[in-house]
C-alpha positions as CSV (number, residue, x, y, z in Angstrom):
1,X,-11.8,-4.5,-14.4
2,X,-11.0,-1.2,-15.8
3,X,-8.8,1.6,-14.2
4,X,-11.7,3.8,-14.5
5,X,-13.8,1.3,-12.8
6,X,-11.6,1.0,-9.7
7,X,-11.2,4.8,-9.6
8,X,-14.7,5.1,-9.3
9,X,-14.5,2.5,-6.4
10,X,-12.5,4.5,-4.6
11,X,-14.5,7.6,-5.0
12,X,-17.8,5.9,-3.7
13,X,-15.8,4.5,-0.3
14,X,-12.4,5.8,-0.3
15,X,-11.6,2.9,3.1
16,X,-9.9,0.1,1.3
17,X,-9.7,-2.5,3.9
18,X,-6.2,-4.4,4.0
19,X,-6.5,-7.9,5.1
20,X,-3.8,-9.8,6.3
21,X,-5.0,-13.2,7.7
22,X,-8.4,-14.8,7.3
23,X,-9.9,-13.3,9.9
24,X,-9.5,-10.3,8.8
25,X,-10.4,-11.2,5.3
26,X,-13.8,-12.0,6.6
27,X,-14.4,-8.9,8.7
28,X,-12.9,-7.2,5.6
29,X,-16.0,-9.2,3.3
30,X,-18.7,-7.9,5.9
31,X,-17.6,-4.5,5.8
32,X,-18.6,-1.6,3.8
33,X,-15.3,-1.6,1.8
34,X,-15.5,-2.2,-1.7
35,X,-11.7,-2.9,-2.2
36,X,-9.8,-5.5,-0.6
37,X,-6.1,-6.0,-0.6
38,X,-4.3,-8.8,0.5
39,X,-1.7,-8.9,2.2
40,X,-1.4,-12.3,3.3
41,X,-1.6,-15.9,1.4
42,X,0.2,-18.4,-0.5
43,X,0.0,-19.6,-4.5
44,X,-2.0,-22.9,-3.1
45,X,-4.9,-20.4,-1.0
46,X,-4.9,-17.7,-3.0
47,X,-6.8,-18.8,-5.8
48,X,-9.4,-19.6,-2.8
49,X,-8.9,-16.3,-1.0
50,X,-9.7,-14.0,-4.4
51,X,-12.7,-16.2,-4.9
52,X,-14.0,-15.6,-1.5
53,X,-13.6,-12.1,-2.2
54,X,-15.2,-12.2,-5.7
55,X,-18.4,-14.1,-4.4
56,X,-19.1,-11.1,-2.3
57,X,-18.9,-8.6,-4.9
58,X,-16.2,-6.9,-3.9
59,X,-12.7,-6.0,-6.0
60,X,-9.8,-8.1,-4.8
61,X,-6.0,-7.3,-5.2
62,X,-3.2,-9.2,-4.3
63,X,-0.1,-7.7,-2.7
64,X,2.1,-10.1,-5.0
65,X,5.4,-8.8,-2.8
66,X,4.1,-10.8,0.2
67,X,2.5,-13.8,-1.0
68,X,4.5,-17.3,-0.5
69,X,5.7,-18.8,-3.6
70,X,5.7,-15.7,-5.3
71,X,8.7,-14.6,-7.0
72,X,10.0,-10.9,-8.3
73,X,9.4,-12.6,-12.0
74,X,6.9,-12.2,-14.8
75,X,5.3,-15.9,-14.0
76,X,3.9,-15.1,-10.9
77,X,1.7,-12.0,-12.2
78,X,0.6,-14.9,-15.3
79,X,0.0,-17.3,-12.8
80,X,-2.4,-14.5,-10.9
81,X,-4.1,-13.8,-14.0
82,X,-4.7,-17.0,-14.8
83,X,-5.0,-19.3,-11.9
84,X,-7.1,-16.3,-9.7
85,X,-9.9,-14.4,-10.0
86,X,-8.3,-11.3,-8.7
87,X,-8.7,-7.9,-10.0
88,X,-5.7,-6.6,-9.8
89,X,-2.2,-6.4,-7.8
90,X,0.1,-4.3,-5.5
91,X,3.6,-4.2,-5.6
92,X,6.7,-2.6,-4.8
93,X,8.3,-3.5,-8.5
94,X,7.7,-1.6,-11.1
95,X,8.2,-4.7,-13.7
96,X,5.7,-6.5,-11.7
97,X,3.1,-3.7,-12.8
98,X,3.5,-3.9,-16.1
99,X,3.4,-7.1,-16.3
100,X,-0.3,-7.2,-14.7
101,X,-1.3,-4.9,-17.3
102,X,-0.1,-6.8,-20.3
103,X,-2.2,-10.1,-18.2
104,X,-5.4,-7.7,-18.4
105,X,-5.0,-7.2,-14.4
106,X,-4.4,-3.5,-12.6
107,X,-1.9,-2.6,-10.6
108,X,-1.1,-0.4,-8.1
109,X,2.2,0.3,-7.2
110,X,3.3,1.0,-3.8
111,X,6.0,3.2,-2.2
112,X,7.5,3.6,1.5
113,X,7.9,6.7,2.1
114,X,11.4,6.7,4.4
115,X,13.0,10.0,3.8
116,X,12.8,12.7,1.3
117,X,15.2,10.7,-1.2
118,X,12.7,8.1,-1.1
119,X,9.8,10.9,-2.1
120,X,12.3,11.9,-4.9
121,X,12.8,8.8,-6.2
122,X,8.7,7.9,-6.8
123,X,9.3,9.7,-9.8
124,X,11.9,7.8,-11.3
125,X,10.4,4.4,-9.9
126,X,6.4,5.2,-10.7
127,X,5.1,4.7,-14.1
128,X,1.7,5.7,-15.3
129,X,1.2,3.2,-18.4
130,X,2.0,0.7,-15.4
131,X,0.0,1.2,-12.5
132,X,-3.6,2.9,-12.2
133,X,-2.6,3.8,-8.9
134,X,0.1,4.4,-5.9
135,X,0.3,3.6,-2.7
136,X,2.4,5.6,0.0
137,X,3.2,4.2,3.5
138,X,3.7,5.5,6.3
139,X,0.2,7.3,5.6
140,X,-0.3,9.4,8.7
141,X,2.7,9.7,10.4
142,X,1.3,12.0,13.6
143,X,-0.9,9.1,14.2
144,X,1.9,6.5,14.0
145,X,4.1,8.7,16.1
146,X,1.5,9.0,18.8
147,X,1.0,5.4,18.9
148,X,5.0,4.7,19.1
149,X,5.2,7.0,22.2
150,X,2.5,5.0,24.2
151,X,4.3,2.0,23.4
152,X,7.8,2.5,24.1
153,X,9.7,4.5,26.7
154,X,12.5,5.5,24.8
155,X,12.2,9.0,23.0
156,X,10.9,9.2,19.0
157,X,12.4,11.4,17.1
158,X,10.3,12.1,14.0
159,X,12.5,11.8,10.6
160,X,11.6,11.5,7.1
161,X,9.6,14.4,4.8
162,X,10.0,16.8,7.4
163,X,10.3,19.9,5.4
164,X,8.4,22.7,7.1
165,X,7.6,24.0,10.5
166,X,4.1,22.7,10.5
167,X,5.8,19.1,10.1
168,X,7.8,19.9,13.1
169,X,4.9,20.9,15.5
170,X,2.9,18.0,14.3
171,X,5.3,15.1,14.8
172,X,6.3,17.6,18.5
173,X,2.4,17.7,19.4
174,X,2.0,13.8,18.3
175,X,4.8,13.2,20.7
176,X,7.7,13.0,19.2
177,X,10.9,14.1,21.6
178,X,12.5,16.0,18.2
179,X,13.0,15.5,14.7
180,X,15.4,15.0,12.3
181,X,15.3,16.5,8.5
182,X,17.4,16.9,5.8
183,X,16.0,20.2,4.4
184,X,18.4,22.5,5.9
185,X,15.6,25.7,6.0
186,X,14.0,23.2,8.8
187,X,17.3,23.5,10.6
188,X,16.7,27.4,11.1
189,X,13.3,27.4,12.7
């Protein structure tokens, strides 16, 4: 599949569903999601997994970080390419990416976003000949934050990218007890 070809996958139904047992893979298969990613498997079920995927017409990539018996090593994206029928990958390594591409697979490369270092960094770490695509997590923090306060009893504090006083009164209105940033106009509020 081309870049251009999974772009235009995500503009027709921007949902990508991520799977990540095979339950989920099958409510995943009779969804309206066009993209799959998955999260979960091993190098003996994976080549199963991708072809389930495949037979329903959908696109299917492999988060290659968090399959079993998957190493950090250039084999693993040849063994993909060549034991699989997947699209493409995910991963958190950039040498992973650009392996996939020279194996005719895409990539997408993803990033946690933990602090504003972290942000900083995705430009040092991300390379466009590499990956078609990126992937940021957390992706909606006020929602995460909300969910974390009904759960727990002990107070959130909301850290990480907070940079503006919007930031603050979301993560405060999501719940959040305070917050914690390293941008020091945030500190004058």
């Amino acid at each position: 599949m081309k870049p251009d070809v999974f772009l235009r996958h995500l503009d027709e139904n921007p949902v990508i569903a991520a799977v990540k047992d095979m339950d989920g893979l099958e409510k995943a298969i009779a969804s309206n999601c066009e993209i799959i990613f998955v999260l979960f498997g091993d190098i003996l079920n994976i080549p199963e997994i991708t072809a389930r995927i495949k037979t329903a017409d959908k696109v299917a990539m492999l988060h290659v970080d968090l399959i079993e018996g998957l190493a950090y090593r250039d084999v693993s994206i040849d063994y993909i390419a060549k034991y699989t029928s997947a699209d493409g990958i995910l991963s958190t390594k950039l040498n992973l990416a650009r392996r996939a591409g020279v194996c005719g697979l895409l990539a997408v490369q993803r990033f946690f976003l933990l602090d504003s270092m972290a942000l900083a960094n995705i430009h040092k770490q991300y390379s466009e000949d590499a990956a078609c695509a990126i992937e940021i997590l957390p992706g909606i923090i006020p929602k995460a934050i909300s969910r974390l306060t009904k759960d727990i009893s002990a107070p959130v504090i909301a850290g990480g990218l907070v940079n503006d006083k919007e930031d603050v009164i979301n993560a405060l209105n999501a719940g959040a007890r305070a917050v914690s940033s390293s941008n020091q106009e945030v500190w004058f509020l």
